[in-house]
N, C-alpha and C positions, 0 to 999 in steps of 0.2 A: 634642692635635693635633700637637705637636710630636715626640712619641715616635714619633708613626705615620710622620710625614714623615720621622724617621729609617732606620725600618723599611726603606723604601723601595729597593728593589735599583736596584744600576747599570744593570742591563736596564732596569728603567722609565723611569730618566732617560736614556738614550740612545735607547728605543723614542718616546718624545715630541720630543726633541731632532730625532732623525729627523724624526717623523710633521710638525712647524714645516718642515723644512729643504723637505720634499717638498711642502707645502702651498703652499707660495711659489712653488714651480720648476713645480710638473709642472702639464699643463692641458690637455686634449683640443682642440684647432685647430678653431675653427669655419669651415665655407666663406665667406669673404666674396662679395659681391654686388654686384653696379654696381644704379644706380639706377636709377628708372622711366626719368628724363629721359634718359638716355643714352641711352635703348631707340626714342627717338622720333625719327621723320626730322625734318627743317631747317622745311619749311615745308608747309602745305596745298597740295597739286595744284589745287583748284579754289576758289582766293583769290586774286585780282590783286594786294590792297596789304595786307602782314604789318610789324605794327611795334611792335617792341618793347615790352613795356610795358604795349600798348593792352587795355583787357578792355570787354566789354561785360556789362552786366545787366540783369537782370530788371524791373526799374523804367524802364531807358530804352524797353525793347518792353511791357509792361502797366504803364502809369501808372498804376494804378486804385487808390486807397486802400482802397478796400470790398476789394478782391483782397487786398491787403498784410494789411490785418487778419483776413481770413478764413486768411490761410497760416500768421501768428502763431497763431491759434487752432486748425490743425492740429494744430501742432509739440507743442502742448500736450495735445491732447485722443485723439490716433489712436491705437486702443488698437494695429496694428501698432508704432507708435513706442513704445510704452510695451512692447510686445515686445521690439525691438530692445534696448532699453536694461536690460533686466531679461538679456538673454543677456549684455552689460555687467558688470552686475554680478554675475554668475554668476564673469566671468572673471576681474574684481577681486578675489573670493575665493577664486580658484585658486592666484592668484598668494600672496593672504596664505599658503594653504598652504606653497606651496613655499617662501616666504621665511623660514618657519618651520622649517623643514626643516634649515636651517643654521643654527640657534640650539642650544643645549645647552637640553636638557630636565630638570626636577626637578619629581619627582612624590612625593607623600605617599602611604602606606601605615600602616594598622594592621590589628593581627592578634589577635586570641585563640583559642587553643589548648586543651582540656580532656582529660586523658587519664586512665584508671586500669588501672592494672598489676596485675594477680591475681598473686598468688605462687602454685606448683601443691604447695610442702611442706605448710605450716602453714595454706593457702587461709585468707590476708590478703591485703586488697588496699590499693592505695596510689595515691590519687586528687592527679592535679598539675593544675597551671592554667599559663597559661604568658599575657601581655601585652607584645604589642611595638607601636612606632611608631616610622617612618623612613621618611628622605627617599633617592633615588635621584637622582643627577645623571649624568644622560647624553650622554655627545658624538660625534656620528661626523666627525672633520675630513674637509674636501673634498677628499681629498687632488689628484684629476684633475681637478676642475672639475665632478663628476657635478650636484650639488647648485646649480651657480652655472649652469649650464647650463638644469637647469630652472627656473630662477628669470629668465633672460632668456627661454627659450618662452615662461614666462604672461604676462610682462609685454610679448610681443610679441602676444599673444594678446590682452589688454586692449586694444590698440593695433586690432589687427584689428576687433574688436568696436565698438572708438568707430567707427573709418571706417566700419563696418556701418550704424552708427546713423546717419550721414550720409547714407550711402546708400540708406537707407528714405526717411529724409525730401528726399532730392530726390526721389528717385520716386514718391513721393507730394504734393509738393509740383506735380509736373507733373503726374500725374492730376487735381489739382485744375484748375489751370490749364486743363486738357483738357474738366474738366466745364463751368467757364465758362466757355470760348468758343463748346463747342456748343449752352450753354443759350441764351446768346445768338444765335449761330446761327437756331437752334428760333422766339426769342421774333422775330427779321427776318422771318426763312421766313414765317411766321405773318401778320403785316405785310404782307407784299408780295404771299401770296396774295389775302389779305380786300382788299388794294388791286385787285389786279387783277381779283376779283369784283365791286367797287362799277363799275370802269371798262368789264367787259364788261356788268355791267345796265344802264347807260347809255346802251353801243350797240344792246342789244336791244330796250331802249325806243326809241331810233330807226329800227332797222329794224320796228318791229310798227306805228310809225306812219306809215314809209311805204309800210308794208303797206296801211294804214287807207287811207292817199290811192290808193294803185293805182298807186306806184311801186316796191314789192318784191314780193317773192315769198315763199313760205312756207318757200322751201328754205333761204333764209337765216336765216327764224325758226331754223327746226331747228339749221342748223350752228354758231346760237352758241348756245343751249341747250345742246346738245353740249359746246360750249367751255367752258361754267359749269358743268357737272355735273363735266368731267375738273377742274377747278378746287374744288370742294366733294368731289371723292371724296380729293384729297391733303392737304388743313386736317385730318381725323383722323389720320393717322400723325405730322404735323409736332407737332401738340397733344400726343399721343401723348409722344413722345420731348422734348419738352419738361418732359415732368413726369417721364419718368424720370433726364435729366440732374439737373434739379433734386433727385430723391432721392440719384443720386449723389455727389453734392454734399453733402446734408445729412452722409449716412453714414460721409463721409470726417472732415468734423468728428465726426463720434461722439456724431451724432443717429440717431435715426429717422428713417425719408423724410420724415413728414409734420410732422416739431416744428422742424426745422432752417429757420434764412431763406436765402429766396432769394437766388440771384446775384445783386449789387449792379453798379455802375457802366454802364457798355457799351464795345463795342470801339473799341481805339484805329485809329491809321492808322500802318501799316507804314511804314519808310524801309527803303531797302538796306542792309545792314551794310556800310562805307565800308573798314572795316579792323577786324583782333584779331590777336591776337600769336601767336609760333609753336606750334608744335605742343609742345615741348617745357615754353612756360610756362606752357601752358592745360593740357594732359592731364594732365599730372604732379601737380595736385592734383585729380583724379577720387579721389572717396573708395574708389572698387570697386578702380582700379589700386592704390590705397594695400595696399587691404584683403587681397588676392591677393599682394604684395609682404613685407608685414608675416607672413601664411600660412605663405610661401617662409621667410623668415629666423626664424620658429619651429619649422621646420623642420631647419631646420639645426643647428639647439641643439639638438634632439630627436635627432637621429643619433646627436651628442658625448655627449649623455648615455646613449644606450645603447650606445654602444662604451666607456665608463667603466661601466658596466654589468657590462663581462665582465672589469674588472678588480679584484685585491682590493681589500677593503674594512677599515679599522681601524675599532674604536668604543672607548671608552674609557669607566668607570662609579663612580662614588664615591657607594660607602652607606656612610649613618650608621643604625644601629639603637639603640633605648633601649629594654630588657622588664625583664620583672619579674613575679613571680607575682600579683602584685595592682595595682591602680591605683595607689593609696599607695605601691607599691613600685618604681613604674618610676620608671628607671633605675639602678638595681643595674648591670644587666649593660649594658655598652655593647658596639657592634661598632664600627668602622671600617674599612669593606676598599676597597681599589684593586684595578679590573679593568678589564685591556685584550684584548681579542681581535682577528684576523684573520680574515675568512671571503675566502677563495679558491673562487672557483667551480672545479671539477675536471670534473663532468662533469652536464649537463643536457640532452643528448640533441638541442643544437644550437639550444636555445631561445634563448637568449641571443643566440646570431652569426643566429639569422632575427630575433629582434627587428632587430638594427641593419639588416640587409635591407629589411623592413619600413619603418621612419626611411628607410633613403635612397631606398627607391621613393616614398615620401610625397612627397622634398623634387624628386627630379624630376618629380613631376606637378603638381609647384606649380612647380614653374618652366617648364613645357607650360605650364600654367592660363592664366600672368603672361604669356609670350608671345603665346597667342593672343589674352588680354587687350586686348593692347596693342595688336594690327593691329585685333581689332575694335571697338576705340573710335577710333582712326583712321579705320577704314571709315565706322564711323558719323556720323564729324564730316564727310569725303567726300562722302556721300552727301545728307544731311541740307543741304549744301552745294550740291549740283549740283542738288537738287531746291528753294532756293529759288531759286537761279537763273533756272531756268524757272517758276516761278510767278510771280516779276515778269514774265519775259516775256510769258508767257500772259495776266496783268493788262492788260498793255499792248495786247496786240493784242485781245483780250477788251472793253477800252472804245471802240475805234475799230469794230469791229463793232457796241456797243451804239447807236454814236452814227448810224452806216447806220441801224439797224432801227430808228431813230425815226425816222430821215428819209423812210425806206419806209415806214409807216405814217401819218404824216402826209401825204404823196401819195397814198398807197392811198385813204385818207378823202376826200381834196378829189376824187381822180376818180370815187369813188363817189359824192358827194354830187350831179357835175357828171351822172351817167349814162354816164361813161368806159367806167368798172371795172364789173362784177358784185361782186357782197361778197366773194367767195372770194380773190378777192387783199388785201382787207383782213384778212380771215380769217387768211391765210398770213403775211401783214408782224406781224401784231398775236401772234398764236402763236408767232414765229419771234421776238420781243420778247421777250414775256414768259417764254420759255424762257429766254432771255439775263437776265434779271433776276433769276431764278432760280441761273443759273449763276454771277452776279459774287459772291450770298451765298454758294454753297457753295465760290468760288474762295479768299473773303476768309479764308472759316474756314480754308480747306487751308494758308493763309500763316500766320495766327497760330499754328496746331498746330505747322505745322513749325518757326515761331520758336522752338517751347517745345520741340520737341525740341533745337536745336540749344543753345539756352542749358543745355539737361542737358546734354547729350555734353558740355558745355566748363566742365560744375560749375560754371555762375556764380555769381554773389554775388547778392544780391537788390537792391544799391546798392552806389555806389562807398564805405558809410559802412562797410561790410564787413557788412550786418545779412546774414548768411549761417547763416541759421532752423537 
């Protein structure tokens, strides 16, 4: 070994000398990047009181244990989530590649050889055998950064990927949410029609009996027969869509519709959200803005590395070979050689300068992507906002009308009992009820949905314990 390190020309030690001196200096400039938060205005438009700090979650609007533990047992079981996280680790291993990439490699080799040479004078021929084995060490320095470059894309690509997996699972996490509160829904709806059929057989038994005495008429029999049939034709679609939420449901756990348990608990009772903090310290951890941001800055590696791409390249290679015409005989002949080469790209026909084209049109459409991003998750918090607004209103003014249409049906009743009324205005107050009773469930549902959208836009936590599934 020491003979050979002699051997060694000036060139060599000064083309390595170099190749350190240039490894340390030179390094293709990656675009830096402002952060999500910066991209976000000050405060929500349609939020009276914004205060620092404040978050809400998912346990203060469904308190429901049976919910928590059915959302743990998503996380676990949705074979989309176990997609997500297998594209994870797809990119985990991308990156092992690349970080490999800037390691020096040493590979083994063996070889046998078998040859025989005819002589054309004396036609003798002369049979040889030939056995080697050797290692090869090979190293390409980084000298521009090419290699370092793609080794922070995977690993911002890993990054992209975890936020991914976030982001399945709040979206999933909200579909579940979605299935139980219109199972529940479903299972009120259900409820309140079969009530309102006990309470119109009631009255029809009273009108048929004072049929019986010769104080009604028949037309009233009819009109509320009538009433109880549009009341028994709407209990199949509600039943209906009660068993298909409930499959929903199963499915998302990563059941069959029919093996999975039912939604557990029942609905809570809404409060107004009083206050949550700005725009910048809620959106900023949305896993999708991450995901889309993290995109943009593997992007931009990706450029560096193909503008390093179109510059030369050194490699540098140290074999050792040991042969010998027989087994027993290896190592007779040794080799030791040092080799360094340069590939210079000269001419590719312009592939190279579109690759980095390519790279930088990538990293502007991630950076469009990120922008639009960001107004529409914005938007969505907006909106998702201004529409519960009006739904507590609508609540409000929605129970002061329910509380008239009892009142008007309880007069309706005592003047028809007195021979005031005909039935038809009881008819009218009692239908004009029970449509409202109807509408306060499907208002309640429209509130808890939107609460579960709005705790998505704002990526919450599932509690302040940080259990953020």
């Amino acid at each position: 070994m020491l003979k050979f390190l002699q051997r060694i020309s000036l060139m060599h030690i000064l083309l390595v000398g170099s190749l350190v001196t240039i490894y340390s200096c030179q390094t293709i400039q990656v675009q830096q990047r402002e952060t999500i938060q910066s991209r976000l205005p000050e405060t929500f438009v349609n939020l009276e009181i914004q205060n620092p700090g404040t978050r809400i979650y998912w346990k203060t609007s469904f308190p429901s244990n049976s919910l928590k533990k059915d959302v743990l047992m998503l996380i676990e079981k949705n074979y989309q989530i176990e997609a997500a996280r297998a594209r994870m680790k797809r990119a985990i291993a991308a990156f092992d590649i690349a970080e490999s990439l800037a390691v020096p490699s040493l590979n083994a080799s063996a070889g046998y050889e078998r040859s025989r040479i005819k002589e054309t004078t004396d036609r003798s021929s002369t049979t040889r055998s030939h056995i080697d084995i050797g290692t090869v060490l090979h190293w390409e320095p980084d000298i521009w950064g090419r290699l370092r470059a793609g080794q922070a894309a995977a690993s911002l690509s890993i990054e992209e990927k975890k936020a991914m997996v976030d982001q399945v699972a709040l979206d999933l996490q909200f579909l579940l949410v979605q299935a139980w509160i219109k199972y529940h829904g479903a299972v009120q709806m259900e409820k309140v029609l079969k009530d309102q059929r006990k309470t119109n057989n009631k009255i029809l038994e009273l009108i048929e009996l004072r049929l019986a005495q010769g104080d009604g008429n028949a037309l009233d029999v009819l009109q509320q027969q009538g009433h109880i049939a549009h009341i028994n034709r709407a209990l199949p679609d509600v039943i209906s869509k009660k068993k298909q939420y409930s499959h929903a449901y199963a499915v998302l756990l990563g059941n069959l519709p029919d093996e999975g348990h039912q939604p557990g608990g029942e609905w809570p009772v809404l409060e107004k959200i009083p206050a949550i903090s700005s725009p910048r310290e809620l959106l900023g951890h949305r896993p999708d803005l991450r995901a889309v941001f993290y995109a943009l800055q593997a992007a931009d590696h990706e450029v560096a590395k193909a503008i390093a791409d179109r510059l030369p390249r050194i490699s540098i290679s140290l074999n050792y070979t040991l042969g010998g015409p027989t087994i027993a005989d290896i190592g007779r002949a040794r080799e030791l050689s040092f080799i360094s080469g340069l590939l210079v790209p000269v001419f590719d026909a312009g592939r190279l300068k579109a690759n980095v084209s390519v790279k930088k049109a990538q990293a502007f459409e991630n950076l469009a992507i990120l922008e639009q991003s960001v107004l529409n998750a914005f938007q969505e918090v907006e909106d998702v906002l201004v529409k519960e607004n009006a739904l507590f209103d609508e609540q409000c003014l929605l129970n002061e009308e329910v509380s008239i249409a009892m009142e008007t049906v309880d007069r309706a009743k005592f003047q028809y009992l007195n021979g005031r009324q005909s039935f038809l205005s009881v008819l009218l107050a009692l239908v004009k009820l029970q449509d409202l009773q109807q509408s306060d469930i499907e208002l309640k549902q429209d509130l808890l949905i939107n609460r579960g959208h709005l705790l998505k836009a704002l990526s919450a936590q599932w509690s302040e314990s940080h259990e953020n599934f």
